[in-house]
Structure formats: structure tokens, C-alpha cells
N, C-alpha and C positions, 0 to 999 in steps of 0.2 A: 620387867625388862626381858628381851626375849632375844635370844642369839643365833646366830645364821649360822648354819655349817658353813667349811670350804669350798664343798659340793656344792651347794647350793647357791653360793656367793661367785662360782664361776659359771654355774648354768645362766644362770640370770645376768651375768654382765655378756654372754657371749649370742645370747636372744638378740635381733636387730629391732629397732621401733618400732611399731605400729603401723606407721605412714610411709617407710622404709618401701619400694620395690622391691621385690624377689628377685635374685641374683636370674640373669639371663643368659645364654649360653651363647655363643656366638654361631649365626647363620651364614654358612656358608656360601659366597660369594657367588652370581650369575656366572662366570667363567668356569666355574667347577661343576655346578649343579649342568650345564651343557655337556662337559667333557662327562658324566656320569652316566648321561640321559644316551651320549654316544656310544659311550662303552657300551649301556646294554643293549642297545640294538644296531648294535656295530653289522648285522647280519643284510639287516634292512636297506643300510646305507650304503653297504658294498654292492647290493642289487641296485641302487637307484644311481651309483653312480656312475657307468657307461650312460646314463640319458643325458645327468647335468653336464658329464664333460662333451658330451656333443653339442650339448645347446650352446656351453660355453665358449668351444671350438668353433663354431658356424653362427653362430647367431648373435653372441655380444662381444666378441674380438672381434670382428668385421665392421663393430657401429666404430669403430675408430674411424672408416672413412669416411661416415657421415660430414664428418669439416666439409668435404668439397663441393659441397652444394652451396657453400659460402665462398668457395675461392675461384681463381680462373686455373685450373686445374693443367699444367703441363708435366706431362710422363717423363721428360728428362729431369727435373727437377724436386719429381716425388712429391706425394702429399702434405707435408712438410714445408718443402720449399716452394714450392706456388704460393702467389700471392694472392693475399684474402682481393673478393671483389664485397662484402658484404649481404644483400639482400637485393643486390645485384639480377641474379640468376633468376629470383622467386617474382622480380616484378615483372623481366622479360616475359614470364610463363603468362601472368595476372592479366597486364598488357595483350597479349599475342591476338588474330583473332579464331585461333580455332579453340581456343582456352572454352568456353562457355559448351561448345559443341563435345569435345571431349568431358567434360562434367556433367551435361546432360545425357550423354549415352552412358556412362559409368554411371548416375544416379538412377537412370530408367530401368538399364535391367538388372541393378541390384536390387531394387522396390518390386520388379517384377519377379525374383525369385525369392523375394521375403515374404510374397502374398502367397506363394505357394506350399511353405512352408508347415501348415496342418496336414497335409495330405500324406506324409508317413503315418500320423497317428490317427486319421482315420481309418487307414488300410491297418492298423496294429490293432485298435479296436473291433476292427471288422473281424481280422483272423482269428481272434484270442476269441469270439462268439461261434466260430466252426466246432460244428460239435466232430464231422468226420476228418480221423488224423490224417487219414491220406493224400484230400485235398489239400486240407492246412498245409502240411508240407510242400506239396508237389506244387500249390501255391507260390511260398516262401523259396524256395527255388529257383522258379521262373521270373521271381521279382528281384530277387538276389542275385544270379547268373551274370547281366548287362553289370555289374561292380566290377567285373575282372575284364574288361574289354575298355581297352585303351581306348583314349582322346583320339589317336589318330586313326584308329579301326573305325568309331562313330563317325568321324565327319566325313570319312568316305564312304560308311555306307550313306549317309546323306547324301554326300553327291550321286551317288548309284541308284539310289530309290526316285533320288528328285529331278534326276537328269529331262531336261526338255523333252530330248529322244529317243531315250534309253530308259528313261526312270519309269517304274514300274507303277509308279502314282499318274504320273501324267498319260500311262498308256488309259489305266482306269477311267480317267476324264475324258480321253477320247471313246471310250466306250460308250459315254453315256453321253455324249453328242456337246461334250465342252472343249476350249481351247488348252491347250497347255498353257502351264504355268511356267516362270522363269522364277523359282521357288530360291534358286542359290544365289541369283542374282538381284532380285527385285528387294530393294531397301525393308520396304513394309515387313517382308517375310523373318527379316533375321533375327528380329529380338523373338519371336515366338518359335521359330526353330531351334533359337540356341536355349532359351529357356527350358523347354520343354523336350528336346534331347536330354539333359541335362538331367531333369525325374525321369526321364524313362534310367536313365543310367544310374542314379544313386539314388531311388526307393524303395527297392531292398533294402541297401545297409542300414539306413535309419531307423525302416519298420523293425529291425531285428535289437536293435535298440530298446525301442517302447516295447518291442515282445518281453525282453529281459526283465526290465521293469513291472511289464505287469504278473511274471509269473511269483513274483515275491508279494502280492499280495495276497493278505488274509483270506484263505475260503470261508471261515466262519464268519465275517463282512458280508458274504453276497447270501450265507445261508440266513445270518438276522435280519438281510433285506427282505429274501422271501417271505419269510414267516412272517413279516409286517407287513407284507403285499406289492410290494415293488415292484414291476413288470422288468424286461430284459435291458428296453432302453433307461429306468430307470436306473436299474444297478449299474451301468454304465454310465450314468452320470453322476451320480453320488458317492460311487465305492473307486470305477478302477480308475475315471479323467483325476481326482484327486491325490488317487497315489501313484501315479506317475508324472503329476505336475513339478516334481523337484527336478527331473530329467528334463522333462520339457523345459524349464527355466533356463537351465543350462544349457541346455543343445542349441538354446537361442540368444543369452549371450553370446556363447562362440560364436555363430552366425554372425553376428552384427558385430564383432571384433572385426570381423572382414568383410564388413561391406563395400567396400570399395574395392576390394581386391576381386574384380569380376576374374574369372577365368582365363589367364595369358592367353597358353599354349590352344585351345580351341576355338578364343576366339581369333587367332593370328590363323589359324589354317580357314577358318570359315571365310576369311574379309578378302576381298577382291576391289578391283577399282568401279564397280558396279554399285557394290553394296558397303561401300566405305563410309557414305552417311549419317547411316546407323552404326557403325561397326566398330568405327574410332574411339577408342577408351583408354585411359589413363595408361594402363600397363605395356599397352602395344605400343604405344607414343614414346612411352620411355626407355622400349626395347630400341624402337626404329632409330630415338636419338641417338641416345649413348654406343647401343653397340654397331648401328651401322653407319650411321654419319660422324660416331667421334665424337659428340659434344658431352662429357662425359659430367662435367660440372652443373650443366644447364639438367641432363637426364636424373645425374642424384636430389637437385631443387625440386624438380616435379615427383619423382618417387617418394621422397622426406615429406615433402604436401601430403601425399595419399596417405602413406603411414600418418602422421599425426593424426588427420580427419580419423581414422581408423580408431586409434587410443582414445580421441577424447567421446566419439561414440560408445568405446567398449566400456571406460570408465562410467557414463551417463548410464547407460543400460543396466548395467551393474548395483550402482545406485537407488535407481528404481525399484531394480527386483529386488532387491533386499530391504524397501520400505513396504512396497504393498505388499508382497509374496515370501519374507522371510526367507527367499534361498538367493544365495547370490555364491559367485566364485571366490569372494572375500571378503 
């Protein structure tokens, strides 16, 4: 017969089973594990937060008026008290007959300035190959320079350069035994002037972009290509188009976030009753309604159009890139 101590008769009953889980501690709830995450970079937040309350001030307090693109909108009455017209507004626009015209000049020359779009990173490519700093720069410069020169400085030198009789282009054509051109007037001309003002004015800032980008790449990348034989254009396509492709992904959703949103303010000084054919695009249609004829219900239906088309593009683009290309905005 064998007898148990006390000790031992209380160690062994205070052992839990076998099959028993380990006692677990309690985890700390999502609202707390935030409030923590906040406290320590309380620093961060206080920096980022003059952006959000701007956005939030101007940018998602104002979709409250969104409603009245669905009501018949009267200003004694206030937002609010207008009554709904339904989808009213959205079929007047659908219906109308310059609807088709305005969609096709807002799809033409935003297609037309999406095809242009490699052309900062060919000029970023090109510089980042200068071996002399001086030019790079004095380059970088004079490509950069036209970014601080206002919308409405450009279309007047357009007028001034393009002028029938004054324009310093059309003297050139008489030079060499041609007629003048009516370049500000004549329909054909606008989508490639306004396009192509447009790179001369923002391909700088871009290229200075892909400069940034490519300066973070590896030099022992282009020294392993050498030594394996790689010529100039090769390392250029192997080492730096791939490590600046997360940028480029990006810079080109943003891009196509706004494709519809062609350029108001330039192209409203460019358009005259000459070259209104081409000219007429969503955003001037919904200046011309709402703020100078007052239809302010019918101008927020057709604005609300452009913005959705806009989302459910950026959404789609988005998508894509983050299945082929693994970078996307989210």
C-alpha cells in the first residue's frame, strides 16, 4: 500500500486534464488596438490632418448637393425643399441632340491625350542616359520652366503665335510661298493645338517624376548587366523601364481617374463660335448651363454623368493593374 503526501495530493488535483486548453488571455478589442496605433503616431496624424479636413471641407460636404440632379431645383426653396423630378434631368441630357457631340469630343481628346502619355518617360529615360550634368540640367529646366506659366498666359500666346496676321507662324508660311492658316479658328486645328500645348506645358513635371524614380535604382543592377554584356539600350530595358514601372502604373491610373474631365478653363478660352464643333465638351456645357443660364439641376445630371463614367473607369483600371502588374492604388 503506498501513501500520497498532502503536497502531492494537492499538486495533482490542481494539474488541469490533458485535453483541457491553456487558459487564454484576453485580446484586446479593435477600438483600443486603433486608439494605440493613434497615440503612437499621434505625430503623423496631426501632419496629415490639415489635408483630410480640406478634403473633407470641399470635397465630401459639398456631395450633399449632389440630390439635385434628381430634383427640379428652386433657390427659394433650398435644396431640401425642391421637389424630386427623379431621372428626369439624366434623360433630358440622354435625349438632347448635342449629347452624342459633346461625348465625342470629350472622348476624343481625352483618348488623344492618353496616347501621349509615354512621352515624359521617354524624355526621363533619355536624360537619366546624359552623361554631361550640365545639359541634363539646363535640359530639365527648359522642360520644367512652361509648368509655372498659367492656362491663360498659353492660350494667348497661341493666339499671338497663331494669329492670321500677326502670328509669327503664319508670317513663316508666307515665307515660303504658303497661305495662312485660320489655326484658332478652323475646327481640324483644335484638338491638336490643345493637345499638344498641353505637353509642351506639363512635360517637365512628369519627367521629373520618372527622374525621381529612376534615381533610386540599384547601380549594381546596371554594373551586373554590364559584366554580362548588356548594351545601353539593353540596361534600359531590363533594369531602369522595370523599376520605375510601380510609378508609371500610378501616374496612369490617376490619369484615367479623370478622363473625362478634359481641361475646363483652356479649353473655354480656346472655343469660339468658329471652332465650337470640336470644342464642345462636357465640362464647358455644364459651366454654360448651370452658371449662365440657371439650369442648375439639369447642369448637376450632366456633371454626376461625367463623375460616375470617371469612378467606374478608375475603379476598372485599378483592378486590372493590380491583376497583371501587382501595383495598384488599393
Amino acid at each position: 500500500m503506498s501513501w500520497a503526501t498532502p503536497s502531492a495530493t494537492r499538486t495533482s488535483t490542481a494539474s488541469p486534464p490533458a485535453d483541457q486548453p491553456a487558459a487564454s488571455f484576453p485580446q484586446p478589442s479593435r477600438r483600443r488596438r486603433l486608439r494605440r496605433r493613434v497615440v503612437a503616431s499621434w505625430q503623423l496624424y496631426l501632419l496629415a490632418a490639415p489635408a483630410l479636413i480640406f478634403f473633407l471641407i470641399f470635397n465630401y460636404v459639398p456631395m450633399y448637393g449632389v440630390q439635385i440632379a434628381f430634383k427640379d431645383f428652386i433657390a427659394s426653396k433650398g435644396i431640401s425643399g425642391s421637389p424630386w423630378s427623379g431621372f428626369e434631368n439624366f434623360e433630358r441630357f440622354f435625349g438632347s441632340f448635342y449629347f452624342w457631340r459633346l461625348l465625342k469630343n470629350t472622348l476624343v481628346l481625352s483618348v488623344y491625350q492618353m496616347l501621349l502619355f509615354p512621352l515624359p518617360i521617354i524624355l526621363a529615360l533619355a536624360l537619366n542616359e546624359l552623361k554631361s550634368k550640365f545639359f541634363k540640367r539646363f535640359t530639365q529646366t527648359l522642360t520644367y520652366a512652361p509648368h509655372f506659366v498659367s492656362t491663360v498666359v498659353v492660350v494667348g500666346m497661341l493666339f499671338a503665335f497663331l494669329d492670321p496676321n500677326t502670328g509669327l507662324l503664319n508670317h513663316l508660311l508666307e515665307l515660303v510661298g504658303l497661305d495662312p492658316i485660320q489655326f484658332m479658328q478652323d475646327p481640324a486645328w483644335f484638338r491638336h493645338l490643345y493637345v499638344w500645348s498641353g505637353v509642351w506645358q506639363s512635360l517637365g513635371w512628369s519627367t521629373i517624376i520618372y527622374l525621381a524614380a529612376l534615381a533610386g535604382v540599384n547601380p549594381e543592377l546596371h554594373q551586373a548587366a554590364e559584366v554580362d554584356g548588356a548594351n545601353r539600350l539593353q540596361r534600359i530595358r531590363h533594369v531602369n523601364i522595370p523599376a520605375i514601372m510601380p510609378t508609371v502604373v500610378i501616374l496612369f491610373i490617376l490619369d484615367f481617374g479623370s478622363f473625362m474631365s478634359v481641361g475646363f478653363e483652356k479649353v473655354l478660352l480656346m472655343t469660339n463660335n468658329l471652332n465650337a464643333e470640336t470644342a464642345d465638351v462636357i465640362q464647358t456645357f455644364v459651366y454654360e448651363t448651370g452658371l449662365i443660364q440657371g439650369q442648375y439641376s439639369y447642369a448637376a445630371a450632366v456633371g454626376l454623368f461625367d463623375s460616375v463614367i470617371n469612378i467606374i473607369l478608375l475603379i476598372t483600371v485599378n483592378q486590372l493593374a493590380r491583376k497583371f502588374s501587382e501595383n495598384s492604388l488599393w
